[in-house]
N, C-alpha and C positions, 0 to 999 in steps of 0.2 A: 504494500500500500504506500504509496507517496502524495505527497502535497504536490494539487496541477498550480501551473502559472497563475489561473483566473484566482483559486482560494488565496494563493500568496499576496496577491494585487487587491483582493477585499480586506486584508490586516492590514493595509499599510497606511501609516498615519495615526493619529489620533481621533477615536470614535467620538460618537455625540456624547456619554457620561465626562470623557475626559476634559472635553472642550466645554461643557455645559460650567464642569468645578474650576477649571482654567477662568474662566468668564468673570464665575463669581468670586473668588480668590480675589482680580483683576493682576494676571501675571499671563496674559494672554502672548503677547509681545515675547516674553521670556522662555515660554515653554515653548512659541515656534521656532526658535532659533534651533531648539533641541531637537526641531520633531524626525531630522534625518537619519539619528539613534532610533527610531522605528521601525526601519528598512530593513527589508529581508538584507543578509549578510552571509555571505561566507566566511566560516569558520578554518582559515588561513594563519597564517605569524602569530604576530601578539596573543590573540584570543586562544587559538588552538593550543599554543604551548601553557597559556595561564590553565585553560579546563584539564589538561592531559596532568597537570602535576598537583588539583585538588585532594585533597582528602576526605570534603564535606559539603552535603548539598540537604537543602529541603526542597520538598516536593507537594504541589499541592495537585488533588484530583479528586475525581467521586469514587466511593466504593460499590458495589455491583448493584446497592438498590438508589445510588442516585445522591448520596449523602456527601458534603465538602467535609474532604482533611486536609490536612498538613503535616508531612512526616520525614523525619530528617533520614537520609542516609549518610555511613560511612563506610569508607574502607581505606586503602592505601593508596600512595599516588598510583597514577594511570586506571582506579576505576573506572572513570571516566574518560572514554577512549573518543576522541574524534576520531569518525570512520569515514567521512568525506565532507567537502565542502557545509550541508547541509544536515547531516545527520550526524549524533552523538549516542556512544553504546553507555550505559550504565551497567556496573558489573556489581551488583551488591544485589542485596535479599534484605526485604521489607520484611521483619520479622515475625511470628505467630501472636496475634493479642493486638499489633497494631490494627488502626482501625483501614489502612489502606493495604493491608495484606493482602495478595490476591488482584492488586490492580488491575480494572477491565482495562484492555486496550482498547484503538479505536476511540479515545479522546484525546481532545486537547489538554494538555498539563501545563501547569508554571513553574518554574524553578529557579531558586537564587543559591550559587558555591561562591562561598565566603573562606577569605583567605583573611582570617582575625587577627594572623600575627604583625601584619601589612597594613591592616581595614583597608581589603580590597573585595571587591563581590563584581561578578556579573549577573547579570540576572538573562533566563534562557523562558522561552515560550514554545510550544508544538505540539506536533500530533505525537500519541505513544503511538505507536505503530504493533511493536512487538511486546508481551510484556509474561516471560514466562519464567516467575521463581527466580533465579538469579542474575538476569538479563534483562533490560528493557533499551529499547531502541526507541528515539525519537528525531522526529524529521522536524528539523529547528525550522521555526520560520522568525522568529527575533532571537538578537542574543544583544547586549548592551553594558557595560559598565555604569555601577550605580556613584553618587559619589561616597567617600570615606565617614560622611558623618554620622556619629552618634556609634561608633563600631568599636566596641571594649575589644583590645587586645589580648589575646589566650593563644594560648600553647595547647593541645588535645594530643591522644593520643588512646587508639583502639582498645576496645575493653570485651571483652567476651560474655556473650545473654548466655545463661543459665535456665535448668531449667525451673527455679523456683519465679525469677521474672518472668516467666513465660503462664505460671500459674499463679501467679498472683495481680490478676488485670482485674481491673475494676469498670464496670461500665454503669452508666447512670446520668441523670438529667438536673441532678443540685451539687453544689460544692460544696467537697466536706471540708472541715478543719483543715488538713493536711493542705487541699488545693487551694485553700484561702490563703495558705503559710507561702506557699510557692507562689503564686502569683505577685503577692506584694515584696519578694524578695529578687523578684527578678529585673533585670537592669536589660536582656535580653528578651525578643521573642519573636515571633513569625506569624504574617498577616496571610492567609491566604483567598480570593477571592474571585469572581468568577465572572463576566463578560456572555450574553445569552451567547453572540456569533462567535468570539472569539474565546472561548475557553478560559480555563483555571489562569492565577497567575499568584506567585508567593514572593512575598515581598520582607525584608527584614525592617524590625524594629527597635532601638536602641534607648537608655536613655540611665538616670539612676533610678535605684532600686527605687519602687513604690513608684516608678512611673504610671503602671499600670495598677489605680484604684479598683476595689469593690467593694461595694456598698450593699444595701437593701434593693436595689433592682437589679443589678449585675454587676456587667464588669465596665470600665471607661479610662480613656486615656487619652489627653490634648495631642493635639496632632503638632508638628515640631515642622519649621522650615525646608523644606528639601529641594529635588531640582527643579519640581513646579512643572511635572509632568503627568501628575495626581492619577498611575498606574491605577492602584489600590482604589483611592476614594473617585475616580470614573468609575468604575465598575462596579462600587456602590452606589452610586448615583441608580444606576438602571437595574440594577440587581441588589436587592440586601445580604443575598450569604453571605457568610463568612466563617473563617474555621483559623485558632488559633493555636500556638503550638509553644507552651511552655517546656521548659527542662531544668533541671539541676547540673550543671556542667560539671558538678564535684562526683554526683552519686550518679547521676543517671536519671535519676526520678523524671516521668513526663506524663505530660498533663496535656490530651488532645482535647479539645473544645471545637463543635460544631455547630451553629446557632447563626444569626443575621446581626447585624451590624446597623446602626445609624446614623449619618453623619450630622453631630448639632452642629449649626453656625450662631454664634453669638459676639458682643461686644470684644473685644483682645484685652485681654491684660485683667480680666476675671477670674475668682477663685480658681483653682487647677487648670488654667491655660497657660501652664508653665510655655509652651512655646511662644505666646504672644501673636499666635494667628486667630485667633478667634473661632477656630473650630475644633471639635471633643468630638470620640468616637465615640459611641457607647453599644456593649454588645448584650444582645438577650441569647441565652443558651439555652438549647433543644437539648443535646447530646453530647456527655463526657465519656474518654478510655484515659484510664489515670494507669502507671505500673511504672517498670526503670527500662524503658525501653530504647534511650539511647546509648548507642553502641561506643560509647567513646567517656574521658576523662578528663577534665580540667588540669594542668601538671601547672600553667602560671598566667595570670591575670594582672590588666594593668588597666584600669578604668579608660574611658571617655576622656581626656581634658577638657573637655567646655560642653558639658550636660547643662542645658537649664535647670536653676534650681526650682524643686518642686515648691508650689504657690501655696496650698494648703494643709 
């Protein structure tokens, strides 16, 4: 199965969600300067050799009845094999208990591989094409560099599932104690969201710990200056999913969140609009898979230097 020239020419550019939050932002002007980073690309020099020498990527897609995750893979360099111009193999296995275990092919997926020793990330879009157990193949139609902001520096290093993480998954629609602890401790995490034509799309998120509040209705977090090409929040715009992807980068611990998203616009420089744009995500949750399902270890961390400080 490949991607024909007409599908490739319907991605290209910025859709109506994007341009609609571009508008109201008013960063119109600034996000078309960018909008050439939205062109199909071959996967050539720079890019090729940055993907061939990752260790770690998240992945956002539905699982067989239709539901958004986000789930991180790792393995060693060259998992991630460019296999021509347009296509990239992933060599790793989505583990038993994740909620994207079993990935249907035959969608669109998002993907962002973050290289955190660096804060450098691209971010990749496409069809999964092939997707069987410890293989998946996908025919890129974007790949892009994000810029470095808000990307705590770490050192990881591969950890092996057992099989008491394997039985010990928790599935469920409230958060307990435990997922309350890890969310408000997290400085990282992973956006992922979904476009009706154009597919999944996983985006990182940075900031310090307690960026991401919950309260009595969910969960919510000020949205932070970036390249003003509003990926994520377009595709909220026309679509609510949304599916989040906490982890403990010490233990493992992870914490899938599948539910819709909001974007509020209000006044800048309001209680918890630490970024000073004047718009808060806030997410309502359908479906949790809680257990230690990342495959890797935290060895050294070196915060953010210029996090906005949290307002509340």
């Amino acid at each position: 199965m490949t991607i024909t020239g007409t599908q490739q020419l319907a991605d290209v550019g910025f859709h109506a969600g994007e341009l609609a939050v571009q508008r109201k932002a008013g960063v119109e002007q600034d996000a078309a300067r960018l909008s050439r980073m939205l062109e199909p690309v071959a996967l050539t020099g720079g890019i090729s050799r940055f993907l061939s020498d990752r260790t770690f990527l998240v992945i956002s897609g539905r699982d067989a009845a239709g539901q958004l995750w986000t789930s991180p893979l790792v393995g060693q360099r060259g998992f991630l094999e460019v296999q021509s111009d347009t296509t990239v193999a992933i060599h790793a296995v989505i583990p038993a208990g994740d909620p994207l275990h079993g990935l249907p092919a035959g969608q669109k997926v998002g993907m962002t591989t973050v290289e955190f020793a660096t804060r450098r990330r691209v971010r990749i879009n496409g069809m999964l094409i092939l997707s069987s157990g410890n293989l998946f193949l996908i025919e890129v139609e974007q790949a892009y560099g994000n810029c470095p902001k808000y990307i705590h520096q770490r050192l990881l290093a591969t950890a092996n599932f057992n099989r008491a993480n394997r039985d010990h998954i928790r599935h469920g629609t409230t958060l307990g104690p435990e997922d309350r602890e890890l969310i408000r401790g997290a400085d990282t995490f992973f956006l992922g969201t979904a476009n009706p034509d154009r597919g999944a799309d996983a985006s990182h998120r940075g900031g310090p710990p307690g960026v991401v509040r919950v309260d009595e209705h969910g969960l919510w977090w000020p949205d932070y200056p970036g390249n003003n090409l509003f990926n994520s929040f377009g595709n909220l715009a026309l679509n609510p999913e949304a599916a989040l992807l906490f982890f403990d980068f010490a233990t493992g611990r992870t914490l899938h969140l599948s539910g819709t998203t909001e974007i509020e616009w209000g006044e800048p420089d309001r209680p918890g609009d630490d970024g000073h744009t004047g718009r808060i995500a806030r997410f309502t949750l359908q479906r949790l898979v809680a257990g230690h399902l990342f495959p890797a270890r935290e060895t050294a961390h070196k915060p953010y230097p210029s996090n906005p400080a949290l307002t509340d």
